[in-house]
VMD Tcl script that draws the C-alpha trace (Angstrom):
set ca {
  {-82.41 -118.29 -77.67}
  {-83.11 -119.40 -81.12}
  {-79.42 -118.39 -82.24}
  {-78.52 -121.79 -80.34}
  {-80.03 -123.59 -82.22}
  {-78.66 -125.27 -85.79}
  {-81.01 -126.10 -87.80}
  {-79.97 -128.94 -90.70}
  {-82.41 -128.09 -94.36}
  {-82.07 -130.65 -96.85}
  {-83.77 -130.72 -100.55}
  {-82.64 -130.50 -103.95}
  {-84.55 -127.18 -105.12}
  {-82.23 -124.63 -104.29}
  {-85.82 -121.98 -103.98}
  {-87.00 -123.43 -101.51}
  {-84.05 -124.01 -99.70}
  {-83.21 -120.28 -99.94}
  {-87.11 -119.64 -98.97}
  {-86.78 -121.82 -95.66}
  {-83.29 -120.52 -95.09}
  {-84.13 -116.99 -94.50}
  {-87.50 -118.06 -92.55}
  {-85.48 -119.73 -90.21}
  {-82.72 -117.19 -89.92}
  {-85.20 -114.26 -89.85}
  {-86.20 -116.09 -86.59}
  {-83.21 -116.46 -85.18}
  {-81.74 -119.97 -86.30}
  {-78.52 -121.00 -87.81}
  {-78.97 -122.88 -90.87}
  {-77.04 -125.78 -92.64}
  {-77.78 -126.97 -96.01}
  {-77.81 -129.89 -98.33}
  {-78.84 -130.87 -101.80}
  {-79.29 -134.77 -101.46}
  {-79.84 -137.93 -98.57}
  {-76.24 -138.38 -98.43}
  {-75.39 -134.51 -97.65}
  {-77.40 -135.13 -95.42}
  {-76.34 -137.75 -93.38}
  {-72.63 -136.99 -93.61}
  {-73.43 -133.61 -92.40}
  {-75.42 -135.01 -89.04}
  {-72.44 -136.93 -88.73}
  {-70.10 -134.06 -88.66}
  {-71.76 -131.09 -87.56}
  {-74.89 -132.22 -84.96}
  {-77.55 -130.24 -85.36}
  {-80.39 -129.56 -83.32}
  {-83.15 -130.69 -86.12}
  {-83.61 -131.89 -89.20}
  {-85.63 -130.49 -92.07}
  {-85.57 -133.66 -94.61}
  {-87.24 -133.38 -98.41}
  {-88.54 -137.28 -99.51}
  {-88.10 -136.43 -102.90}
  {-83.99 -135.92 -103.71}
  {-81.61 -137.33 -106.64}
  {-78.60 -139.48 -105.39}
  {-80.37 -140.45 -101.97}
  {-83.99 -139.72 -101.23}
  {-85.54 -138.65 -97.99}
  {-86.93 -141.81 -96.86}
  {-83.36 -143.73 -97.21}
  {-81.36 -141.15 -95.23}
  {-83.59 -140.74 -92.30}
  {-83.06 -144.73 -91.80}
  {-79.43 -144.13 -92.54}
  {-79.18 -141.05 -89.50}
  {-81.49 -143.05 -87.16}
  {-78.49 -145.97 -87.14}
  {-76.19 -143.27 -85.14}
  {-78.59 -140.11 -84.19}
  {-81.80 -139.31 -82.49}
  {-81.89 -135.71 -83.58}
  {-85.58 -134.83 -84.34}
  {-86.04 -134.94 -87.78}
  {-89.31 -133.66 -89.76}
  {-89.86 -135.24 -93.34}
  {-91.36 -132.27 -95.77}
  {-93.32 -133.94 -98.70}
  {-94.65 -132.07 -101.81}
  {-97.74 -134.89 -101.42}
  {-100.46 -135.13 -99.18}
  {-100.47 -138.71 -99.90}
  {-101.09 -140.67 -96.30}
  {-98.72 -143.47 -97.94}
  {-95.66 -140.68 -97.65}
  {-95.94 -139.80 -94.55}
  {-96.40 -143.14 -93.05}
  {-93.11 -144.16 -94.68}
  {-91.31 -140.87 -93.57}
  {-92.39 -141.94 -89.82}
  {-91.78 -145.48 -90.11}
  {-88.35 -144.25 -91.06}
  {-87.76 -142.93 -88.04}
  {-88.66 -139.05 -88.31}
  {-90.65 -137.30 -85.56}
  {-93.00 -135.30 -87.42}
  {-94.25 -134.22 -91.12}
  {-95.07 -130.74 -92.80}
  {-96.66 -131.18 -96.42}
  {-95.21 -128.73 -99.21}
  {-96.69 -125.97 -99.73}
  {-96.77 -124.98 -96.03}
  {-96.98 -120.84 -94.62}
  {-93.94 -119.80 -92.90}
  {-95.85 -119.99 -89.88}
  {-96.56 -123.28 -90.14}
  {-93.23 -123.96 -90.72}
  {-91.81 -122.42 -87.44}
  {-94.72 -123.38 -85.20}
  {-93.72 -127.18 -86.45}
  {-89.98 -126.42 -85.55}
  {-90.73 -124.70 -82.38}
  {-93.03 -128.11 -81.22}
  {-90.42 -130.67 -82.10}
  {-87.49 -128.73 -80.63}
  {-89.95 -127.70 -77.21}
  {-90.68 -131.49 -77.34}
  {-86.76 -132.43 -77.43}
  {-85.78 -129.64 -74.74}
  {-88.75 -130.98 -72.60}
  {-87.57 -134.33 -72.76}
  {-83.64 -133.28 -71.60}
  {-85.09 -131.25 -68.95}
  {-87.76 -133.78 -67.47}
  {-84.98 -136.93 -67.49}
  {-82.12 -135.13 -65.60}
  {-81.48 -136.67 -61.87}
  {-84.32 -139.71 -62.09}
  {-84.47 -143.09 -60.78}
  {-84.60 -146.12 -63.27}
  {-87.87 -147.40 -64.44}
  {-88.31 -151.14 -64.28}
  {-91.31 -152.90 -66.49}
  {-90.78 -156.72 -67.03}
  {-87.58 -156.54 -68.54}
  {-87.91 -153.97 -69.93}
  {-85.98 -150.91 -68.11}
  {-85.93 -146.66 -68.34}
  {-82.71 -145.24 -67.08}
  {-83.89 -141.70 -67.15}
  {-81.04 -139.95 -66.09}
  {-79.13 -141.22 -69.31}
  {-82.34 -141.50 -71.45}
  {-80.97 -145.26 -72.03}
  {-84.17 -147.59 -72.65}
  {-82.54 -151.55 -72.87}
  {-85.12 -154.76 -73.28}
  {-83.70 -158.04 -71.31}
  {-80.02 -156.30 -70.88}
  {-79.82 -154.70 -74.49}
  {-80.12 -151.46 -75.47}
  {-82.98 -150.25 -77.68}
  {-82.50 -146.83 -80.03}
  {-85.58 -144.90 -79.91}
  {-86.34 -141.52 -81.38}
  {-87.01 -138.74 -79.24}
  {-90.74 -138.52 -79.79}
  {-90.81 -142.67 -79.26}
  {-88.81 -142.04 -76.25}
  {-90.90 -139.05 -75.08}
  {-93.98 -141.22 -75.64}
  {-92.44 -144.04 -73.78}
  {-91.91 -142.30 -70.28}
  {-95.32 -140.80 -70.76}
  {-97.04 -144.17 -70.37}
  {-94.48 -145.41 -67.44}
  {-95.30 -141.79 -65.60}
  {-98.65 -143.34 -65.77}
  {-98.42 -146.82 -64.47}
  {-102.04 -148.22 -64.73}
  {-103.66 -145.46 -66.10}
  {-105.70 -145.30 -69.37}
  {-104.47 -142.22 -71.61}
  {-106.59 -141.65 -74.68}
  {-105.40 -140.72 -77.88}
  {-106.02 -136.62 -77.17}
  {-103.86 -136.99 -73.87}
  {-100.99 -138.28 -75.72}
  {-101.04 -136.13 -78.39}
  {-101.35 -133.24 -76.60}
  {-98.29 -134.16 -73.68}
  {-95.82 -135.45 -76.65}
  {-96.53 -133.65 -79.36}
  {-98.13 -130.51 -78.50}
  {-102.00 -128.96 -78.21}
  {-101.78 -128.34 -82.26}
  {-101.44 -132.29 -82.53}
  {-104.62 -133.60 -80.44}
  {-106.51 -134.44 -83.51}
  {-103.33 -136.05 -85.52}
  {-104.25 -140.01 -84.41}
  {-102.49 -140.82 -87.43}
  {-99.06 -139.66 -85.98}
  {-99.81 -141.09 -82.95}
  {-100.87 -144.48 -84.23}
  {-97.67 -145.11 -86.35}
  {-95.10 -143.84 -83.48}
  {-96.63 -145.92 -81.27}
  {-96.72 -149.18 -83.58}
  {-93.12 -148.39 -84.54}
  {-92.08 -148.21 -80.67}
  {-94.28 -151.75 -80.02}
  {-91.62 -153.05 -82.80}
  {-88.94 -152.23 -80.74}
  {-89.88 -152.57 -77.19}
  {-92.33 -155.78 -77.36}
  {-91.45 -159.41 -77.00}
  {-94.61 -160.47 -79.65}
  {-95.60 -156.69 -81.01}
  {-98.97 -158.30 -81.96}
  {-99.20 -159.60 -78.37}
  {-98.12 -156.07 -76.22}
  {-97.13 -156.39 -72.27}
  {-95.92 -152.93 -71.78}
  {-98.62 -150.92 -74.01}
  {-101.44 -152.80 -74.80}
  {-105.10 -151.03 -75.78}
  {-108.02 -150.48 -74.33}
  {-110.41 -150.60 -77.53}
  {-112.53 -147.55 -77.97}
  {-110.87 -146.12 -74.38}
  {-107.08 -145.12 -75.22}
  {-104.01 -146.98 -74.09}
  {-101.82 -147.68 -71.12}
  {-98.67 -149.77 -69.64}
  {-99.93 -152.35 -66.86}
  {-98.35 -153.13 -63.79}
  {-96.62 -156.19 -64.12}
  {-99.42 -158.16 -62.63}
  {-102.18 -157.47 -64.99}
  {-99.96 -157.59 -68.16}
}
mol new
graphics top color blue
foreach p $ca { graphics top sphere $p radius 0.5 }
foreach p [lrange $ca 0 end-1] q [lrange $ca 1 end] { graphics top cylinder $p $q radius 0.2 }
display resetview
């Protein structure tokens, strides 16, 4: 099954890249690589792969700078790998637009259990959006068959965790999720702790999907409780 999947590794210190490479082939991935941000992009642009493993710290374009760049054409999950356990990186690397984080060094089982999650999370979301109505909230609107998500008429881009996290909270009209339940339905069990992830995703989607972000209609919180997406009437 693996042997489907194309796996995109991008950083500038050709051991580790070998290191990673023959984790991920071992398990039965094809691998691309790259040396720098713009490898990187041009090869997402060319070749499509299924995920992105994306080094901050590169020479001639750094990590941070081509995630934006590939999140102007592509939602391909992308996880940022940071020699730092600084809380500053991986807030930027999310804000950037990449689904998840690993923090160098990092087991080769921690390694594929992270790439297993965020491609399980991206095959879930294909599979669960095939033959569904449209979702209507305000004007905001879900066509779920295409996975198209457009505010008043124009289309929004969202990455596939934001978009995975979006149709969680309209498949719960009215309810309260807390932070565990979301974590654990978009991300995966091994994320219920993680608020952090959780808490920057979901301000980055509020960016995109709110009239007034600081003012939310279609997520709003429910201090101390969790979150949820009103019906219209109570928003």
């Amino acid at each position: 099954m693996n042997q489907e999947k194309v796996i995109l590794v991008v950083d500038d210190e050709p051991r580790y890249l070998r290191l990673v490479e023959v984790n991920l082939v071992t398990d039965g991935y094809a691998v691309q690589t790259a040396t720098n941000g713009q490898q990187a992009v041009e090869a997402v642009a060319n070749q499509q792969p299924n995920l992105i493993l994306l080094d901050i710290m590169m020479p001639v374009m750094d990590g941070f700078t081509a995630c934006e760049r590939i999140r102007e054409f592509s939602t391909v999950p992308i996880i940022i790998v940071t020699a730092k356990g600084e809380e500053r990186d991986r807030v930027r690397g999310l804000d950037a637009g990449a689904d998840d984080y690993i923090v160098k060094p990092f087991s080769a089982q921690e390694l594929l259990a992270r790439v297993r999650a965020v491609l399980r999370r991206a095959e879930r979301q294909t599979m669960d959006d095939f033959h569904k109505p449209i979702f209507k909230h305000h004007e905001l609107e879900i066509n779920l068959p295409r996975a198209l998500v457009t505010v008043a008429g124009e289309e929004v881009s969202l990455t596939a965790t934001e978009y995975r996290l979006l149709q969680t909270f309209a498949a719960a009209l009215g309810r309260v999720l807390s932070p565990e339940h979301l974590l654990t339905t978009v991300w995966g069990p091994e994320y219920s702790d993680d608020k952090e992830i959780l808490w920057v995703c979901l301000s980055r989607l509020r960016q995109k999907i709110e009239p007034d972000p600081k003012k939310p209609i279609h997520i709003v919180t429910r201090q101390g409780i969790g979150y949820l997406m009103p019906p219209e009437t109570d928003a």
